[in-house]
BALUMRO-485929 format. One line per field, with one value per residue (C-alpha): residue number from 1; residue in three letters; chain; x, y, z. Coordinates in Angstrom, 2 decimals, decimal comma, always signed. Layout:
<recs>
n: (NUM:...)
res: (ala:...)
chain: (A:...)
xx: (X:...)
yy: (Y:...)
zz: (Z:...)
</recs>
This chain:
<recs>
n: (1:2:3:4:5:6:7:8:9:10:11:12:13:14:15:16:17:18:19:20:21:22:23:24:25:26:27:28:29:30:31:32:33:34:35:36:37:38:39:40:41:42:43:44:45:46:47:48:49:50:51:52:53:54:55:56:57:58:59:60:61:62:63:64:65:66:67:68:69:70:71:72:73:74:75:76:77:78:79:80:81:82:83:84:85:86:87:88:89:90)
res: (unk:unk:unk:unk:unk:unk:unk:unk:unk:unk:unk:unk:unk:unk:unk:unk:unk:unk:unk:unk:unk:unk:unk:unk:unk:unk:unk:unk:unk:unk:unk:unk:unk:unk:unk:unk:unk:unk:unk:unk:unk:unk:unk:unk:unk:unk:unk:unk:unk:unk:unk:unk:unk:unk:unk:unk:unk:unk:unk:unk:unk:unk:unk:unk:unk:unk:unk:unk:unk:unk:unk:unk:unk:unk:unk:unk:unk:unk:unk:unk:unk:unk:unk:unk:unk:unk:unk:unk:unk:unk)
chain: (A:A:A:A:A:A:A:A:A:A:A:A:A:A:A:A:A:A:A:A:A:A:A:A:A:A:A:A:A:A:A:A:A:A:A:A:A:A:A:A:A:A:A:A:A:A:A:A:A:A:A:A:A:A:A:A:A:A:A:A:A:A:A:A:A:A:A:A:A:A:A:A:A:A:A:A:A:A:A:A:A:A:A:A:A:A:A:A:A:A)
xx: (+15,66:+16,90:+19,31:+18,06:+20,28:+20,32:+20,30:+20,28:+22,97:+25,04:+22,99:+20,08:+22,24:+22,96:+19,57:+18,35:+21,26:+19,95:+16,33:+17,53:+19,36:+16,73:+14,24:+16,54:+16,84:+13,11:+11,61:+14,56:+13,90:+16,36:+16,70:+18,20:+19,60:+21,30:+23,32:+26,68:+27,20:+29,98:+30,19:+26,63:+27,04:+29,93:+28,81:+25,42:+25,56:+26,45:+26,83:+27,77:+27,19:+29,63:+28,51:+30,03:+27,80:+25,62:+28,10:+28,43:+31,92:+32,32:+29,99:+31,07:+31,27:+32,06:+35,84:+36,12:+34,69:+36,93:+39,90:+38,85:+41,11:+38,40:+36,40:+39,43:+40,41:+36,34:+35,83:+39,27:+41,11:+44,00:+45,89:+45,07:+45,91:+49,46:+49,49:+48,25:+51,51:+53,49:+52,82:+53,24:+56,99:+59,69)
yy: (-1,42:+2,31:+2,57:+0,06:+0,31:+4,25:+5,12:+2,42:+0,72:-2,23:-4,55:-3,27:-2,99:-6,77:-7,61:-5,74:-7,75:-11,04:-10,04:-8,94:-12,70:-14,81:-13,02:-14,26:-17,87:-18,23:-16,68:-16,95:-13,56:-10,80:-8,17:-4,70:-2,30:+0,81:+0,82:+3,37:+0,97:-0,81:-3,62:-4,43:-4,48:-6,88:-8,98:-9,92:-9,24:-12,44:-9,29:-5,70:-3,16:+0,38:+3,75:+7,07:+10,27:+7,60:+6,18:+2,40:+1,61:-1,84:-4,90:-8,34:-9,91:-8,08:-9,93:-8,46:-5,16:-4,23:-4,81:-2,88:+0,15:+2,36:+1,42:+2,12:+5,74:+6,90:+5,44:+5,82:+8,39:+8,28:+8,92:+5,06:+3,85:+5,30:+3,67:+0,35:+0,58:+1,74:-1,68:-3,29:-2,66:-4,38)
zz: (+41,96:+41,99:+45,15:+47,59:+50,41:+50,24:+53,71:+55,76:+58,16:+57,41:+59,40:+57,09:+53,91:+54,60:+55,62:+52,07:+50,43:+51,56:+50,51:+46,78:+46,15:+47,93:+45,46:+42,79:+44,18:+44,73:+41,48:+39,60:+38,31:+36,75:+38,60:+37,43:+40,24:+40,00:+43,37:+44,45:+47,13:+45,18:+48,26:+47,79:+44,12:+43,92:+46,64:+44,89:+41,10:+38,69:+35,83:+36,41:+33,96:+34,44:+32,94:+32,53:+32,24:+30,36:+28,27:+28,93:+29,78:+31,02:+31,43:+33,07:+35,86:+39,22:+39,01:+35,51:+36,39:+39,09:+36,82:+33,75:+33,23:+31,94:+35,09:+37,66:+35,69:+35,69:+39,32:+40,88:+39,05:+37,41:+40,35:+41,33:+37,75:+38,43:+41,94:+40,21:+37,48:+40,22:+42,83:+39,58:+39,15:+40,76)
</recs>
């Protein structure tokens, strides 16, 4: 699936959402999606695979994923890693 929930609502994001994991359940079929909607990505995905101008960076699962330092500097900026160290400290 390239970009499913391009476009729509959150009511249709959700309803999209639902559609994607009972397709899953039923079949119990893989399903590859390329999504920016990070929400909908971590909410349904059991693995998440992160690239960088094509360059695979991270893959896990979504817990893993939104930890990885490589992930947070390419997604978040560095800025963000320096806020992260910063909460860190006493």
């Amino acid at each position: 699936l390239d970009e499913p929930t391009t476009g729509m609502n959150q009511e249709e994001t959700e309803d999209i959402a639902r559609f994607i994991l009972d397709v899953h359940e039923e079949l119990g079929t893989t399903i590859v999606m390329i999504e920016h909607d990070m929400g909908v990505v971590m909410d349904i995905s059991e693995r998440v695979c992160v690239l960088d101008f094509g360059k695979k960076i991270a893959e896990d699962t979504p817990q893993e994923v939104q930890q990885d330092e490589e992930v947070q500097k390419a997604y978040l900026g560095e800025e963000y890693e320096s806020v992260l160290k910063g909460a860190a400290s006493p």
